[in-house]
N, C-alpha and C positions, 0 to 999 in steps of 0.2 A: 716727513715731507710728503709732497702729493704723489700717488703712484697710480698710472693707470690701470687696468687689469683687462684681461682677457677672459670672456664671457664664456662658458661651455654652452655650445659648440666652435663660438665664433668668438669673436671681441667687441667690449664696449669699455666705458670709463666709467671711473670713480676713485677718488682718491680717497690715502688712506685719511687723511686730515678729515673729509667728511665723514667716514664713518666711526672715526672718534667722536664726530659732532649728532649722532643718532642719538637722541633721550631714549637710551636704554633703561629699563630697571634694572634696579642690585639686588639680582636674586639669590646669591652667591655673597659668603666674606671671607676673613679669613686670606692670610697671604692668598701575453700567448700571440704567435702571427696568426696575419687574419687571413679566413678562409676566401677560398677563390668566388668573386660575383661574378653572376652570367651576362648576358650580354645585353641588358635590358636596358641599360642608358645608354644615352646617344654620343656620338662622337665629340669631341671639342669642335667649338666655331674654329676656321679657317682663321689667319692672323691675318689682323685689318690691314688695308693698306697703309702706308706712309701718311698722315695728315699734311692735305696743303699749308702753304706759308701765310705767316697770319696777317692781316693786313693791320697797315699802319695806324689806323684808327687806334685797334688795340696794345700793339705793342710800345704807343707812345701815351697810352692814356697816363695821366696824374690825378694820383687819390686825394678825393677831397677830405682831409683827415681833419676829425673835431671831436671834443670829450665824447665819449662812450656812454650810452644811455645804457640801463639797464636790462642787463640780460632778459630775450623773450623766453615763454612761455617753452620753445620748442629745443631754444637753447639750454632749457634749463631753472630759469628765471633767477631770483636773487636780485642783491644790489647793485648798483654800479659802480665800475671798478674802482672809479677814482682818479686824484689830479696823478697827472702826467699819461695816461690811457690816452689814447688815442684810436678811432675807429675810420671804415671808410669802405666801399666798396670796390671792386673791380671787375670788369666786364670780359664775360669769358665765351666764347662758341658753346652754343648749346649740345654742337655735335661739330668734333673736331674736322668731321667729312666735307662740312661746308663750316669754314669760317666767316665765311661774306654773309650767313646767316641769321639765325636770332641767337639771342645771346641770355646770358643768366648773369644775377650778381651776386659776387661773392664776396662774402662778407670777410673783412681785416681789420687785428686791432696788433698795433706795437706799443712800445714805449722807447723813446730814444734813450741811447749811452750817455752815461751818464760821464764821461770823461768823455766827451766831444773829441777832445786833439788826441786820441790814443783810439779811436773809431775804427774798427775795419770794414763793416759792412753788417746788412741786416743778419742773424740769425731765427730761420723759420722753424719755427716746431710742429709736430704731430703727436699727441698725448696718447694714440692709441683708438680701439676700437674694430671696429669700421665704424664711427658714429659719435664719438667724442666732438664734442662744439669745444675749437681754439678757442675763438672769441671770448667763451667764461671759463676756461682751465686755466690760459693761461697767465691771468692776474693772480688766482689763487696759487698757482704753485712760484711766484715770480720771486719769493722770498729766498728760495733755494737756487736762484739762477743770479743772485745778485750780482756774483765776481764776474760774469757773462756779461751781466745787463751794465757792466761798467764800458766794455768797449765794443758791446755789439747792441743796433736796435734790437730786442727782445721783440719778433712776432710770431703772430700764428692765425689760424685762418676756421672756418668751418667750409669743408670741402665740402663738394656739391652733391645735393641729398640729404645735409646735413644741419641743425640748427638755422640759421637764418642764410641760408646758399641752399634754393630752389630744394626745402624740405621733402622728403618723401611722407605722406602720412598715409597709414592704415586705417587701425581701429581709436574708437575713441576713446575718452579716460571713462568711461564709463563699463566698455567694453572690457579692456584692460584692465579694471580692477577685479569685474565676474571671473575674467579668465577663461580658458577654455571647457570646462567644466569634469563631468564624469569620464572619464575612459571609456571610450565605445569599443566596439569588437576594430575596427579600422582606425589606425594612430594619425589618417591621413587626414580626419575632418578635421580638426581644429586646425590643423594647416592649411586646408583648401579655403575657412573661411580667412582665415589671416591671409594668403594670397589673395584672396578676389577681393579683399578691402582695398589693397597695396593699387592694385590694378585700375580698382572702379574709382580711387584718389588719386593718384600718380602716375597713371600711365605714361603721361607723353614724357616725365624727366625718368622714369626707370631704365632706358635702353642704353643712359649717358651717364652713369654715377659709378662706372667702374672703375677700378683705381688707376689702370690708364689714362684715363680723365683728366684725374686729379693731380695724376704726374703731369700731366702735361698745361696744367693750371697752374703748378709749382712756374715749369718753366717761364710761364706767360709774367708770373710773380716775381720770380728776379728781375723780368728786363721790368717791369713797373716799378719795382722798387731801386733800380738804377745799379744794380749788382752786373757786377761782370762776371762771379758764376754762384752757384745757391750754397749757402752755409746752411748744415742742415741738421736739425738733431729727431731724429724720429723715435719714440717708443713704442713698445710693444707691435700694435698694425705699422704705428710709423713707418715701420725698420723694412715692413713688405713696402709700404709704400717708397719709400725712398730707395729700395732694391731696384723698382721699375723703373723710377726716375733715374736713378743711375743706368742704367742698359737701356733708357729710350734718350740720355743725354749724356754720355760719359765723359765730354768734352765740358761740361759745366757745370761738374760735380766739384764744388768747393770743400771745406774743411767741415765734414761730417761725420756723426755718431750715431751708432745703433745702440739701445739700451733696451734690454726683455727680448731678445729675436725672434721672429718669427721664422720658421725653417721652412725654405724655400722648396726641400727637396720632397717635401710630405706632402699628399693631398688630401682631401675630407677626410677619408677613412683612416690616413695613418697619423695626420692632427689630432682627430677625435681618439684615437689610442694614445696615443700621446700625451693629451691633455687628462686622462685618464688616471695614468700610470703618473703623471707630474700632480694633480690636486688629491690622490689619494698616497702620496710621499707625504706632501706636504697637512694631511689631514690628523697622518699620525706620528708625526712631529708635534701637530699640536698637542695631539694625546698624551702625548710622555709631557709634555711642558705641564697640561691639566693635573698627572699626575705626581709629579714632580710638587707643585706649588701647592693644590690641593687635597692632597691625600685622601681621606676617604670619602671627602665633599666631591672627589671628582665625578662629574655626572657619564662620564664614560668609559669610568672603572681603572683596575689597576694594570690592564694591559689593552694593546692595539686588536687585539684578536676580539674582547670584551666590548671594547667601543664601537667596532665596526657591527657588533650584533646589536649593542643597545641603540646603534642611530638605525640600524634597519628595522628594529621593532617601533621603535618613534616616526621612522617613515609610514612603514604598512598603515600603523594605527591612522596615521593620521588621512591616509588614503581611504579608509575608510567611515573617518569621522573628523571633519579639519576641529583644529581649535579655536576657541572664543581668545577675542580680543577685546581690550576696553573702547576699541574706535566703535566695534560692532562687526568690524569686517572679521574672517576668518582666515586661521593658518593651513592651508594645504601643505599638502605634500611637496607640490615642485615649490611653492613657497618657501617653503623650509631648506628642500636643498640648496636653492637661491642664494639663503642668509648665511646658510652653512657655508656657500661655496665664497660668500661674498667676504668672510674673515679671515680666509687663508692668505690671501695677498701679502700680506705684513705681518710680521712678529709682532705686533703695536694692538693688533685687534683678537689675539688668540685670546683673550680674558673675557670679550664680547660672543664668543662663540661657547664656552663656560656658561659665562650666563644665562644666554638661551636655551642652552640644553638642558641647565640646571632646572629654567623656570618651566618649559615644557614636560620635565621629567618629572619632576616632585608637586607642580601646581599645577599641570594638565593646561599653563594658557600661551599664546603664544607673542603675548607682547613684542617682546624683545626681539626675535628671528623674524617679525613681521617689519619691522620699523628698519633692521639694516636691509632686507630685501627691499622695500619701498629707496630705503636712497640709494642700492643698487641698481634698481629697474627704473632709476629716474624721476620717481613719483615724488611732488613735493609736498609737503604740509599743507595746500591747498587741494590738494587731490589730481591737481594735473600732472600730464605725463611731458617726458622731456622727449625728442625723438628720435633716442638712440635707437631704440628697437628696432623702429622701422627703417633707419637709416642702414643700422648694422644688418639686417635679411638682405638688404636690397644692393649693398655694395658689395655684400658677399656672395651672393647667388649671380650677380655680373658676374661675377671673377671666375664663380668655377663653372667647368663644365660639366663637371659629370650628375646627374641627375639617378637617385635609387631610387630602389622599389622598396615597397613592405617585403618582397623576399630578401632583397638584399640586408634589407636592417635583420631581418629575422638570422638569416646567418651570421651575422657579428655580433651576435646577443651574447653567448658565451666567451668571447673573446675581450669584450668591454666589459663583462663582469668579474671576468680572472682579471683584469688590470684595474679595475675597481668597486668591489661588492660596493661603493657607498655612490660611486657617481655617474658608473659603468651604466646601469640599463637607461641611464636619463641623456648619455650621451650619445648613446645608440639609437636612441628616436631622434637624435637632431641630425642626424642623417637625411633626416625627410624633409627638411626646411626648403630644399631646394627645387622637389620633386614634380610640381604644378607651376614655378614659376614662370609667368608669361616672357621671360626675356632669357634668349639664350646664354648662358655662360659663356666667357671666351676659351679659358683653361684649366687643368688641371692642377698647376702650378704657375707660380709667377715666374718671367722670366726677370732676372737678376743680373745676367754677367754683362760687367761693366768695362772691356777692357780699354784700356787707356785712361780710365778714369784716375783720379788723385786717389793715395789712400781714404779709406775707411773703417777706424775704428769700431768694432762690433764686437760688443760684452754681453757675457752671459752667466746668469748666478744658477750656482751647483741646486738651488732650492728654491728654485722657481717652478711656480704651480703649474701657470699659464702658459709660459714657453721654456719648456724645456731644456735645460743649458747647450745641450746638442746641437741645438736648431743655430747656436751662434758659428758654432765652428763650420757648420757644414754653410751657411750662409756665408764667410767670411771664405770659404773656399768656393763658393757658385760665383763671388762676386767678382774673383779671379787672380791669378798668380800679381803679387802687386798691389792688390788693391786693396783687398780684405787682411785688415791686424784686425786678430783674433785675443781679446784681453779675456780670462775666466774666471770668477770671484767666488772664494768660497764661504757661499751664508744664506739667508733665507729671503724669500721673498721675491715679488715682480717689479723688476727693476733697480739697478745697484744705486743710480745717481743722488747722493745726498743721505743716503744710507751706508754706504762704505766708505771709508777714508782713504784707503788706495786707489780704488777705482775713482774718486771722485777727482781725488789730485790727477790721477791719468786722465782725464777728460779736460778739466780746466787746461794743462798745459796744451792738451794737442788744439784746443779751440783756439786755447788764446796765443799760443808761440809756435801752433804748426808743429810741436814733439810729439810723436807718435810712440807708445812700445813697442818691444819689439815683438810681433806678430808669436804668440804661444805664450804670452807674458802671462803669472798667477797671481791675484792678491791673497794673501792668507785670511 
């Protein structure tokens, strides 16, 4: 099924369905805590005030819903979803401080239940990111949501910044393919030039794409869609987003799911460890599996210690001499870790991560690890880019406050490399993503606790890359005594739904009949 995935440093999407659909080659056959930062970043913004009430203009607006054209360019592109899709915009404050002001549209696509007289109300999705376009996730993954889509409208949205809702765009596809080029003595320019593009494109919607925003577009979304409170299923970013919408609406938190969580309690620096210690778990899980299936064909040898040296000599190398590809374009180094990082999601695509290392180790080219990082980073067979990137820096540098320095990275250097020689130093300079950006961050973490709200379901898999099984529990506790059942599943991958059969039958009952587990409940 489709899963979305969470980017090192931050989050974007891609399912695994698409990167089974990468024209890979068959190269292959045959079956530490972190040390203390100084005082160099600035404090958290002040918490906003209250948003005024929104006037009736928007809270009574009606979508003018009609077939669904074909995914744009920024969304993604592709086909059109097809009959029974439905599209439509909705009108939102550009900046919740003034509602009586201008406004952005956001872009909406559902599909109605399909057993009309057994309807409970819509259910909104978030596939994840920050930077995921609903609008084209959610027809593709709509196969695995079918027992849903029997008694709830099936929707979801591109949140603002995002695919066709007031885009953020940086650099261009031309830009984005060169990349940032050699490593200079300072990690910060290719940053500085990717901020000043975001800036000199987007400045006036960058100060309003934070996920407070978006929560509170959520709520604008219920009463538009005639709900009396939000049924919600969020993944991976979702799970932050729908955190906030619950503690900035606890009173209108409907029958909701978390799936892949993000841990509420961690900020840049203990994420990025995290995400560390969680893709190089799952790196060498893949390893035993290579070696397992493969045996002496395996390109990463007969143990985790062996592999972890043979992809750091295939990195160096490649740092200092990318590889040939049949497009003409070349495989770098963060390329590479990209593709590498981009097969751990799923048990489904560890055979695709085989191959590429198999073709870059024994043929020297890098076909394969080029072509899953291109539909990871969005790029499509036409050479355009989709705009998760930009959207994912920009909804994530809203969010956080705290802003490092090149000292600060320099001191976490060793610490992301003992949590991960293969993905540690690369994680460590995404610490800088934030460092220059012109809009201040609001916090260091999101706020979450929801009290009074209805339960909330929130699962987490023991072998997840991207969000760490931890990050459930401790979310399912920030979200508050009451609120948070905590489901934990034991098996691989970002995100359980449609992947497990415990988990998944625990989710259907609580959507569809309100039964919840009981809070510490384990699927085997």
């Amino acid at each position: 099924m489709p899963h979305p995935i969470r980017r090192p440093a931050r989050t974007a999407v891609l399912t695994a369905a698409a990167l089974l659909a990468v024209p890979v080659l068959a190269a292959c056959d045959g079956g530490g805590a972190p040390a203390a930062l100084g005082p160099s970043a600035p404090a958290s913004a002040p918490a906003a005030a209250p948003p005024a009430a929104l006037p009736a203009a928007l809270t009574g607006q009606k979508p003018d819903w009609a077939p669904c054209p074909a995914p744009s360019a920024a969304q993604g592109g592709g086909k059109a979803p097809g009959a029974g899709w439905e599209c439509a915009t909705m009108k939102a404050p550009l900046d919740y401080a003034k509602p009586d002001g201008e406004t952005l549209d956001v872009a909406l696509i559902r599909k109605k239940a399909t057993d009309a007289g057994k309807r409970i109300g819509s259910l909104v999705y978030n596939f994840g990111g920050p930077g995921a376009s609903g609008v084209r996730t959610l027809p593709h993954a709509a196969k695995d949501y079918e027992k849903l889509g029997a008694v709830y409208d099936l929707v979801s949205f591109d949140p603002r910044g995002v695919g066709n809702t007031a885009p953020v765009i940086c650099l261009d596809d031309k830009a984005l393919d060169e990349g940032p080029g050699p490593a200079g003595d300072n990690p910060l320019d290719a940053v500085r030039t990717y901020t000043q593009a975001c800036e000199r494109n987007s400045a006036k919607v960058l100060p309003h794409v934070g996920t407070a925003d978006t929560a509170r577009d959520m709520d604008l979304m219920r009463q538009v869609l005639g709900d009396a409170r939000l049924n919600y299923f969020g993944i991976s970013y979702g799970t932050q987003l729908g955190g906030v919408y619950a503690h900035l609406f606890p009173k209108n938190v409907g029958r909701t799911v978390f799936d892949a969580v993000v841990d509420p309690t961690s900020d840049e620096l203990q994420a990025g460890l995290g995400q560390a210690k969680g893709f190089q778990l799952a790196l060498e899980h893949a390893m035993e599996f290579c070696r397992d299936k493969y045996a002496a064909k395996c390109p990463t040898g007969a143990d985790t210690a062996e592999g972890n040296r043979r992809i750091a000599e295939l990195l160096e190398k490649l740092e200092k001499q990318p590889a040939p590809t049949k497009s003409g374009r070349k495989l770098t180094s963060d390329t590479a870790l990209t593709g590498i990082a981009a097969t751990l999601y799923d048990k489904q695509t560890w055979d695709y991560l085989v191959q590429g290392l198999f073709e870059l180790r024994q043929l020297g080219t890098g076909n394969n690890l080029l072509a899953i990082a291109d539909a990871y980073g969005g790029r499509g067979q036409d050479g355009r880019y989709d705009n998760t990137d930009a959207a994912h820096t920009a909804i994530g540098c809203a969010d956080t406050g705290r802003r490092y320095t090149v000292d600060d990275m320099r001191a976490q250097e060793s610490a992301f490399r003992s949590a991960s020689p293969v993905f540690g130093p690369s994680l460590a300079k995404g610490l800088l993503v934030c460092t220059d950006w012109p809009v201040r961050g609001t916090s260091d973490r999101p706020q979450v606790a929801a009290e009074g709200a209805a339960p909330i379901l929130v699962v987490g898999n023991t072998g997840d890359p991207a969000t760490p099984v931890e990050g459930a529990k401790r979310m399912a506790d920030a979200l508050g005594r009451g609120v948070g059942v905590n489901l934990t599943v034991k098996g691989e991958g970002h995100g359980v739904y449609g992947n497990d059969t415990c988990a998944t039958k625990a989710i259907d009952s609580f959507l569809v009949d309100g039964s919840a587990p009981a809070d510490g409940t384990t699927c085997p």
